[in-house]
N, C-alpha and C positions, 0 to 999 in steps of 0.2 A: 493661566494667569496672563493678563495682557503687560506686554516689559513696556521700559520705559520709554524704548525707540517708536515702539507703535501707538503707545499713548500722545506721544508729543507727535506722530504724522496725523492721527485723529486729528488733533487739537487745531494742529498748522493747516489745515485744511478747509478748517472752521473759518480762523482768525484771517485766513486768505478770502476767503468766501464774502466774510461781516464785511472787510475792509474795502471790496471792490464793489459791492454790491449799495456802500453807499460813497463812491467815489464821487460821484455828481454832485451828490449834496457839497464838498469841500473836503479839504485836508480835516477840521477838527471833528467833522462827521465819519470820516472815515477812519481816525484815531480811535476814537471814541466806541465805535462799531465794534472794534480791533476787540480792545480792552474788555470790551461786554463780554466778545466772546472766551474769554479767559478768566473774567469773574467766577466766585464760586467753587474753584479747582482748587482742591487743600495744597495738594500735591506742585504746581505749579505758580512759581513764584518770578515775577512779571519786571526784568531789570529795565527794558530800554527796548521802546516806540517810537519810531520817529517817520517821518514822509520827507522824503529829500529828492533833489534833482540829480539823476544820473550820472547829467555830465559834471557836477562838482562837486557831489554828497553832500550841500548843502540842506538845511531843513525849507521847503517849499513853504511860503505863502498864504494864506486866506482862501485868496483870490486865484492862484494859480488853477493852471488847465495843463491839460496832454499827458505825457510819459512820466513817469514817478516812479520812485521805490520805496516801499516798504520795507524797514531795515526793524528785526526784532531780536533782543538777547534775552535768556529767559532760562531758568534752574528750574528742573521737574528733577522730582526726588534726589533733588543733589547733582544731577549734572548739568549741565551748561551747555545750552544751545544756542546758536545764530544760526541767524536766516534771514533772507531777503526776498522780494517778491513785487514782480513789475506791475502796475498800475495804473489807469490813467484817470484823472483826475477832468473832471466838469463834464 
């Protein structure tokens, strides 16, 4: 049976993948990417997405370009996960 640590590095690996691969397109393309790829998952329940700048933890822009993080909190089967994941954005 696959546990929940390896369920959630699948997962995060996806959600890393969707979000950077449409980083060009914009912040809300690359949210939105995120998101898709965590649709669907009974098991996985989606707190907190956000694209922010490094240096302030700000949430980024529209329009922003370059270095970004990816910051995601999220419960699979009841435990609680954070993570973050560098970006670059246009």
């Amino acid at each position: 049976m696959i546990s929940t640590v390896d369920e959630l590095r699948a997962r995060r690996a996806e959600v890393r993948a969707a979000a950077a691969a449409n980083a060009d397109r914009g912040v809300d393309a690359c949210i939105a990417a995120a998101q898709s790829a965590l649709m669907g998952e009974p098991r996985i329940r989606l707190e907190y997405l956000s694209v922010v700048d490094p240096a302030t933890f700000l949430p980024v822009g529209e329009g922003s370009s370059g270095r970004a993080l990816a910051l995601i909190a999220a419960s699979v089967a009841g435990h609680r996960f954070i993570d973050n994941g560098e970006i670059y954005l246009g």
